[in-house]
C-alpha positions as CSV (number, residue, x, y, z in Angstrom):
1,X,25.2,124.0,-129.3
2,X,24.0,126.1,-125.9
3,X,25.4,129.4,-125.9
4,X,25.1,131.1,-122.3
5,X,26.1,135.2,-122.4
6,X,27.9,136.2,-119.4
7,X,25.8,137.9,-118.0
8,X,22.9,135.3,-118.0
9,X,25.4,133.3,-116.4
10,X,26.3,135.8,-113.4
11,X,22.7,135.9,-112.7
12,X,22.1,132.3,-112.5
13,X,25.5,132.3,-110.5
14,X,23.9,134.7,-108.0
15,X,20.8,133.1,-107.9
16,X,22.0,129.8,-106.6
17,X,24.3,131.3,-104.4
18,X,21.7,133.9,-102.5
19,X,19.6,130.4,-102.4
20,X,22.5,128.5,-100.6
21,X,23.3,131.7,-98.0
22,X,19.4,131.3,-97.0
23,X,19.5,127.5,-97.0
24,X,22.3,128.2,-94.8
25,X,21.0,130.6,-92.9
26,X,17.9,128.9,-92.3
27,X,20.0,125.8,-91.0
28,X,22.0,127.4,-88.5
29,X,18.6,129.5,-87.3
30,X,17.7,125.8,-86.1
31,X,19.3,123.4,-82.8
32,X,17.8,120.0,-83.3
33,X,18.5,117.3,-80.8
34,X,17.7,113.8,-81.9
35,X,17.8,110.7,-79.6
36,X,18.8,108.0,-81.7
37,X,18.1,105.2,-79.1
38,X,14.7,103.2,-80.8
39,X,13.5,102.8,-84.8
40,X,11.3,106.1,-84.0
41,X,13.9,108.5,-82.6
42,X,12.4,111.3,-80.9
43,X,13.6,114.9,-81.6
44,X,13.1,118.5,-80.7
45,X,14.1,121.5,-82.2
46,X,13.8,124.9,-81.5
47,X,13.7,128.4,-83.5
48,X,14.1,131.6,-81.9
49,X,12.1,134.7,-83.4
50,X,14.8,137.6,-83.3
51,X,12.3,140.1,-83.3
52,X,10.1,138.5,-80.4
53,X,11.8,136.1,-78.5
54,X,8.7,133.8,-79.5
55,X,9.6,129.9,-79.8
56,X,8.8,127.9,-82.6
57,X,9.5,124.2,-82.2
58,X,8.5,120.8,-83.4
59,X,8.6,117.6,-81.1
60,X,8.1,113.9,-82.2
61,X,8.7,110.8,-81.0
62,X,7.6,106.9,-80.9
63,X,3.7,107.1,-80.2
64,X,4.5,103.4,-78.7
65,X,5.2,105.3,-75.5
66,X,2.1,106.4,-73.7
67,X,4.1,110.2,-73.6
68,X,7.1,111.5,-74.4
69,X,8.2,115.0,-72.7
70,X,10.8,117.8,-73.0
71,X,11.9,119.8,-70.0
72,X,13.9,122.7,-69.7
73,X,16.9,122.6,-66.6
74,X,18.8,120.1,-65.6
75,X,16.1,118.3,-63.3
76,X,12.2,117.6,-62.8
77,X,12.3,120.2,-60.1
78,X,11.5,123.9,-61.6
79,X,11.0,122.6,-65.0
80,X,9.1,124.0,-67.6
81,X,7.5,120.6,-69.9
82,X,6.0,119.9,-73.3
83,X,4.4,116.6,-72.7
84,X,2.3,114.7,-75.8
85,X,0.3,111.8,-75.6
86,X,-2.4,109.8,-77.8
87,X,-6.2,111.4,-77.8
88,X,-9.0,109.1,-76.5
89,X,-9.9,108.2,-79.8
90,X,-6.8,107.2,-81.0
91,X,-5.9,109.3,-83.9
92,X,-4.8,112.5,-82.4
93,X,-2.5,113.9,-80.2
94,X,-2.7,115.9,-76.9
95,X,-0.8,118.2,-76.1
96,X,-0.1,119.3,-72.4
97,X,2.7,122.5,-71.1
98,X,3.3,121.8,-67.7
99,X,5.4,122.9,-64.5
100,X,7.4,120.7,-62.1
101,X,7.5,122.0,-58.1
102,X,9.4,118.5,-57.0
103,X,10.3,115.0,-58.3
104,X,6.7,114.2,-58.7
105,X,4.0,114.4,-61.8
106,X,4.7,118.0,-63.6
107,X,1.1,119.8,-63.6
108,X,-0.8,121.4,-66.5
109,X,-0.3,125.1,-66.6
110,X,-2.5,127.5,-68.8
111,X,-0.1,130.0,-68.2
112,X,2.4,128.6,-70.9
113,X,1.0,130.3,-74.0
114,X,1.9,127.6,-76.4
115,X,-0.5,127.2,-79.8
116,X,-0.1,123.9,-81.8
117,X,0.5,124.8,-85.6
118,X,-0.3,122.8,-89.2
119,X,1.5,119.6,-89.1
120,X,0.9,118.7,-85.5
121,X,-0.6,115.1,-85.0
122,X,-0.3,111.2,-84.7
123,X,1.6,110.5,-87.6
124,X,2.8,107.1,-89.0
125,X,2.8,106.0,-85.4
126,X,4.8,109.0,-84.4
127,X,3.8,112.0,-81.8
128,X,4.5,115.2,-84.1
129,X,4.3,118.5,-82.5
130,X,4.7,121.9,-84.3
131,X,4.0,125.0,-82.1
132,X,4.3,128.2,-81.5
133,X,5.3,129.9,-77.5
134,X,5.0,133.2,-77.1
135,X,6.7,133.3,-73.2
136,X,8.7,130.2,-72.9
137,X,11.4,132.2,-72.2
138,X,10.2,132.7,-68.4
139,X,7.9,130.8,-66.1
140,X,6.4,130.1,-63.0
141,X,8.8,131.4,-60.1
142,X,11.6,132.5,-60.9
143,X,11.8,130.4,-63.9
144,X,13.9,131.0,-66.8
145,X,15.8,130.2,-70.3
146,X,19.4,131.7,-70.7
147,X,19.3,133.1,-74.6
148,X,22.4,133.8,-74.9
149,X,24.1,130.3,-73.8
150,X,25.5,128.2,-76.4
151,X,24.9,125.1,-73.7
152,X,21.6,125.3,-72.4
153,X,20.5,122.4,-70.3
154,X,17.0,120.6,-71.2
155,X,15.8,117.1,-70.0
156,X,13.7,114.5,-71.8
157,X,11.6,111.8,-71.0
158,X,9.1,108.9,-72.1
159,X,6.4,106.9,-70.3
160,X,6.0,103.1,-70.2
161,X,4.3,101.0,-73.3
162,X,0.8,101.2,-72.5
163,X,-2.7,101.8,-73.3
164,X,-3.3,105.3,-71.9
165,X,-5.1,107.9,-73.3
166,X,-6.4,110.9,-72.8
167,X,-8.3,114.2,-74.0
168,X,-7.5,116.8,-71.6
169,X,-3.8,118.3,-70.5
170,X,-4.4,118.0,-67.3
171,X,-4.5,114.2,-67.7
172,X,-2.3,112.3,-65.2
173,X,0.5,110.3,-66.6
174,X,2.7,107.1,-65.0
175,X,6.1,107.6,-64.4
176,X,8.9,107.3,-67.4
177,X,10.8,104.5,-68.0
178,X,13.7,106.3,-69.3
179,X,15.2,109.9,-68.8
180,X,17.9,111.7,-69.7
181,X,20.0,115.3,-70.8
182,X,20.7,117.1,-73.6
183,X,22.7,120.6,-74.1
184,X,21.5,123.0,-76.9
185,X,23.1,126.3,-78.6
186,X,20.5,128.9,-77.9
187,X,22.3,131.3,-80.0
188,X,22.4,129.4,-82.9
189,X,18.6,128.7,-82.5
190,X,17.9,132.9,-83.2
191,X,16.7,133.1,-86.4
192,X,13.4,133.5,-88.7
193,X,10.2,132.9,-86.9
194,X,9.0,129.4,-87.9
195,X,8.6,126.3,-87.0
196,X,12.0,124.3,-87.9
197,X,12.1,121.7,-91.1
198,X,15.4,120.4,-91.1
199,X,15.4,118.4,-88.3
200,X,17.1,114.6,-89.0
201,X,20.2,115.5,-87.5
202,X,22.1,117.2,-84.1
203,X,23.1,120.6,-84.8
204,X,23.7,122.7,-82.2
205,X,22.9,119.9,-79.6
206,X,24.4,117.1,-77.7
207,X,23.2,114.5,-75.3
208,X,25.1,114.4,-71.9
209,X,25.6,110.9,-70.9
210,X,23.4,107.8,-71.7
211,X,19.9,107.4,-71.2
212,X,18.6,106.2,-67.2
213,X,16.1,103.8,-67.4
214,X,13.4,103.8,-64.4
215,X,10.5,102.1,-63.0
216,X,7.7,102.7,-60.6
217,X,9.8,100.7,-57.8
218,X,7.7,102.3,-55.0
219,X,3.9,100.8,-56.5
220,X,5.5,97.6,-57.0
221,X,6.5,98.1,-53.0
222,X,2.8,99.0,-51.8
223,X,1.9,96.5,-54.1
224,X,3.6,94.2,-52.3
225,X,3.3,94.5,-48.7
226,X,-0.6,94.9,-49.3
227,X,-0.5,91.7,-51.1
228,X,1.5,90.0,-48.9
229,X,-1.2,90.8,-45.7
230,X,-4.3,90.6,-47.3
231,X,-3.8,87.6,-49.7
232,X,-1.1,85.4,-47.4
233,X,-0.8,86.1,-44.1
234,X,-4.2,87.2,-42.9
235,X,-5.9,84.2,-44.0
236,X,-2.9,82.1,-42.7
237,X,-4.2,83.4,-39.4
238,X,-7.4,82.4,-39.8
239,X,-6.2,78.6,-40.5
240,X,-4.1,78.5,-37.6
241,X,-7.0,79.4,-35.0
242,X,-9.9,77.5,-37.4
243,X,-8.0,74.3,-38.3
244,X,-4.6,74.0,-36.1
245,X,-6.4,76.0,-33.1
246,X,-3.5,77.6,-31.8
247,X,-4.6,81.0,-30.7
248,X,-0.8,82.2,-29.7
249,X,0.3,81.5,-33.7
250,X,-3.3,83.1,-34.8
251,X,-2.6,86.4,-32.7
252,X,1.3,86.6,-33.6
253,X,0.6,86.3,-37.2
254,X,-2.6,88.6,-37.0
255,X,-0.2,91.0,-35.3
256,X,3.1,90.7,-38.3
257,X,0.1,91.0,-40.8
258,X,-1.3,93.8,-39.3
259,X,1.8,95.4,-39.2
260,X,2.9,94.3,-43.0
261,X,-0.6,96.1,-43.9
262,X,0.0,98.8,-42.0
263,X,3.3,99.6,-43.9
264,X,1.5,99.1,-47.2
265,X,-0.8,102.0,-46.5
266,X,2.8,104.4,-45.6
267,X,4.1,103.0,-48.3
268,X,0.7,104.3,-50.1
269,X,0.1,107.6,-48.9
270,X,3.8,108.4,-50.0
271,X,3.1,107.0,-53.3
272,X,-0.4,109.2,-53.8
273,X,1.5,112.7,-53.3
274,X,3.9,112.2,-56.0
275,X,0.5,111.7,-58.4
276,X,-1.5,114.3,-59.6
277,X,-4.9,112.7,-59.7
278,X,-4.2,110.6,-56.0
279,X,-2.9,113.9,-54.3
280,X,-6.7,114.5,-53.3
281,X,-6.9,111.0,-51.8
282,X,-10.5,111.1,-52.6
283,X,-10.6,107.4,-54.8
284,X,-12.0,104.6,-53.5
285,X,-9.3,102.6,-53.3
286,X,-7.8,105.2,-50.9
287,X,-10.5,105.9,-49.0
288,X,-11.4,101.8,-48.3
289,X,-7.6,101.3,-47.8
290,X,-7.1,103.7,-44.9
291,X,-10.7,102.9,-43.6
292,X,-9.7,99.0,-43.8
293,X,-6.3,99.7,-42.2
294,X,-8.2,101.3,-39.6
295,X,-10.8,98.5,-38.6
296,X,-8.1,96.7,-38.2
297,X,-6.5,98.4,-35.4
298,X,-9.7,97.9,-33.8
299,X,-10.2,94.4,-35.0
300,X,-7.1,93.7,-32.7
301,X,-8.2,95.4,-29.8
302,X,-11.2,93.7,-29.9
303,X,-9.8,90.1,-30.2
304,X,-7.5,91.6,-27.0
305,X,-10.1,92.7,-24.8
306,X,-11.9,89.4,-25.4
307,X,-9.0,87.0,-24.6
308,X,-8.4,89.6,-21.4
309,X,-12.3,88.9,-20.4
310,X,-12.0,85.3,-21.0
311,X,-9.1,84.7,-18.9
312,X,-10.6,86.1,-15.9
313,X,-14.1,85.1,-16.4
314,X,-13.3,81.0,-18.1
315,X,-16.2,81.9,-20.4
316,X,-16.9,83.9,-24.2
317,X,-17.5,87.1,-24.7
318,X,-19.7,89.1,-27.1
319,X,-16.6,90.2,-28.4
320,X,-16.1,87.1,-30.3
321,X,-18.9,86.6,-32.8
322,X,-17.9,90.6,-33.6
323,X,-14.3,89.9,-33.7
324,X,-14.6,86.6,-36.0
325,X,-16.7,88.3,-38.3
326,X,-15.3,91.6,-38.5
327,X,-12.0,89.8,-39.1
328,X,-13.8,87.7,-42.2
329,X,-15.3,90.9,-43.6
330,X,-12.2,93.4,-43.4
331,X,-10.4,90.5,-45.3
332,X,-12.7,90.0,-47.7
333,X,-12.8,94.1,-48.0
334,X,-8.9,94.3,-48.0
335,X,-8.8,91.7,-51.4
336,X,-11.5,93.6,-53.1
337,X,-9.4,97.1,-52.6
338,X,-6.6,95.3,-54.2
339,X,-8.5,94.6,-57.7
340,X,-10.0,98.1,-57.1
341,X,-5.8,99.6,-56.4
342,X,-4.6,97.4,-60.0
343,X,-7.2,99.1,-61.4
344,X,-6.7,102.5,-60.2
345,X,-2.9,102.1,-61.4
346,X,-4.2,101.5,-64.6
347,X,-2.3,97.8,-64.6
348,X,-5.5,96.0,-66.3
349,X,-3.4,93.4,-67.3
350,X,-3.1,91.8,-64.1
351,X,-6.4,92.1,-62.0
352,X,-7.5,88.9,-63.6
353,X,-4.7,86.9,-62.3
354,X,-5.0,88.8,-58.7
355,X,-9.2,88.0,-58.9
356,X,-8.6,84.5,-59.9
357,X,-5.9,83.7,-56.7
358,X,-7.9,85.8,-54.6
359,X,-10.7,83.7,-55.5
360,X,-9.0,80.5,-55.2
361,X,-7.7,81.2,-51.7
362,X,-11.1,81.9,-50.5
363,X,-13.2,79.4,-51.6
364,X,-10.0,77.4,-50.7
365,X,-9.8,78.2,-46.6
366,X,-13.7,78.4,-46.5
367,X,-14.2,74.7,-47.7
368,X,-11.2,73.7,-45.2
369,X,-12.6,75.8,-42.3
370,X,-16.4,74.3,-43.2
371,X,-15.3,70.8,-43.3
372,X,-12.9,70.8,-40.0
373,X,-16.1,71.9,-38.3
374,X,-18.4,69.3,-40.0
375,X,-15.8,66.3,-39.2
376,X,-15.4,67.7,-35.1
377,X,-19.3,67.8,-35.2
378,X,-19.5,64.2,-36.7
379,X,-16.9,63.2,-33.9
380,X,-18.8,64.8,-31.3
381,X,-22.0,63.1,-32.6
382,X,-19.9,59.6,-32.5
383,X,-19.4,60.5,-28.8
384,X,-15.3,59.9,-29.7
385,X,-14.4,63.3,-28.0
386,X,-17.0,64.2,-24.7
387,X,-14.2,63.5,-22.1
388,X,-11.3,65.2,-24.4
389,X,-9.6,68.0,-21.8
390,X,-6.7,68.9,-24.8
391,X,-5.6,72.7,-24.3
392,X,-6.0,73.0,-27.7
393,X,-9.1,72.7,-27.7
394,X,-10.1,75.2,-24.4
395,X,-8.8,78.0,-26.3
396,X,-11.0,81.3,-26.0
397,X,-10.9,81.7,-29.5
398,X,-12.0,77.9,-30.8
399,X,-14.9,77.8,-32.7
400,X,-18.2,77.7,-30.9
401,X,-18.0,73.3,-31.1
402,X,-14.8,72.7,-29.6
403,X,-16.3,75.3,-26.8
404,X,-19.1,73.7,-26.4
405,X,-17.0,70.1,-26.3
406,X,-14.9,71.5,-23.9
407,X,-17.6,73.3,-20.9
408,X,-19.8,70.4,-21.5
409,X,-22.4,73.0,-23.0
């Protein structure tokens, strides 16, 4: 039988309780916030050096999102981030402190002195961040962390399911696909100067209301209305003049499309400022858009000018060969941007669909425009229309064999 003197025993007793008042201790030096909302929850939590003010914190969330983020405030706008996403290779992480002037893309900032620590990496198909901040506390203009609130506010983020990668912090993201708030106890975060451990549960934190799911509404837009002129109505126009030959429905469509495009490229230049890497507007897909955009403006003046010419003069112009052309070309140019815009937007997984319509549609209106000029020059050939006087046919912008049926040339 175990005989334990009382004194041994007030030792051991002492032992295991200065182990549970630093257990303890350690626990409430910690506010964790986990979001509980997919099989990989994604949590930060926060430690306070006492002595320093430094912050030590560990991040992790579902590495099936191309990024995950936490902000401090209670909006984008002023916010200090911690944003993670997969390295180019694939089995790291990169890590990226950034600051937020609007509701755009937050910007890398070397100014946040934040040092990743052991532990930090693409685990299990997880994001895990443990670091070390030595002036989170303050940033930018103005910026700042209130130390002493047991409610801090802080905002959190993820990006959409997707292949992105990327090596540097300066990186440019998509928008999230969900968002939301959380409170934290800064107070109960002061403690010893490491990076937290016990972090499967709140303490200290609390979400405020449910997640907001988002989407990049205003691409789909641009998208859209670029789509719709380049790829519908444009050549639309050109079968009504070519095939139909009714120069009023050519013009009036021309006009909507131009118009349609026209609000594509708005629609465009909005979307590029709230990007980091299209703020320059120095891609090509800008660049040929607004250049395309352009021509076209001139592209209808010159169809104008040449109708204007023709009605006073009963003959063509050297406008039209340059105006049916152009026209051709500036469509064809307009279709290509669009592959060259999916591709930009990093949306891989449609450009083949887009290439394969666009395609289609061409070889489609060329083979219908090509024969309705081989069957009025077999006709003409047959003799079957030399008297024909049809107004259809007298229009300025028929092709060059219904003019030269109509003057007898």
């Amino acid at each position: 039988m175990f005989r334990v003197s009382s004194r041994g025993f007030a030792q051991r007793f002492l032992t295991v309780l200065l182990l549970l008042c630093i257990s303890s201790e350690t626990v409430k030096s910690t506010s964790v916030f986990v979001l509980n909302d997919s099989s990989t929850p994604l949590t930060f939590a926060l430690n306070i050096a006492q002595t320093s003010n430094d912050f030590y914190f560990h991040l992790s969330g579902p590495a099936t999102n191309s990024w995950i983020a936490i902000g401090t405030g209670t909006e984008m706008q002023g916010s200090q981030m911690f944003l993670v996403y997969t390295s180019t290779n694939g089995n790291n992480i990169t890590f990226s402190p950034r600051l937020t002037s609007n509701h755009n893309e937050p910007s890398y900032s070397s100014s946040i002195n934040v040092s990743l620590l052991e532990g930090s990496g693409l685990i299990n198909g997880s994001y895990v961040v443990n670091a070390h901040c030595q002036n989170c506390s303050t940033w930018g203009s103005g910026g700042s962390l209130n130390l002493q609130s047991t409610s801090e506010p802080w905002i959190y983020a993820k990006g959409p399911s997707n292949s992105f990668r990327g090596d540097s912090p300066t990186d440019s993201i998509q928008r999230h696909v969900e968002y939301g708030k959380f409170t934290m106890n800064m107070v109960q975060a002061y403690g010893a100067a490491a990076v937290p451990t016990n972090v499967l549960t709140n303490s200290g934190a609390a979400e405020v209301g449910p997640p907001s799911s988002d989407n990049d509404y205003t691409g789909i837009v641009h998208a859209v209305f670029s789509c719709v002129a380049f790829v519908i109505m444009m050549p639309l126009g050109v079968i009504f003049l070519r095939i139909f030959e009714r120069v009023r429905w050519h013009w009036i469509n021309e006009l909507m499309a131009l118009s349609v495009a026209f609000i594509g490229l708005i629609i465009g230049i909005y979307l590029s400022t709230t990007y980091n890497k299209s703020k320059s507007f120095n891609s090509a897909h800008q660049l040929i858009g607004i250049l395309v955009i352009l021509a076209l403006f001139l592209q209808a003046w010159l169809g104008w000018h040449h109708h204007q010419v023709y009605k006073r003069t009963k003959r063509t112009t050297p406008y039209a060969p340059v105006h049916r052309y152009f026209g051709s070309f500036l469509i064809l140019a307009g279709l290509a941007n669009g592959a060259i815009g999916l591709a930009y937007a990093e949306n891989n997984s449609h450009i083949l669909i887009y290439l394969v319509i666009s395609i289609i549609l061409v070889v489609l209106v060329a083979v219908w425009v090509f024969f309705n000029r081989w069957w009025i020059s077999r006709v003409r050939r047959n003799g079957i229309l030399e008297t024909s006087r049809d107004g259809s046919l007298s229009q300025p912008f028929a092709s060059d064999v219904h003019l030269e049926l109509v003057r007898g040339v």
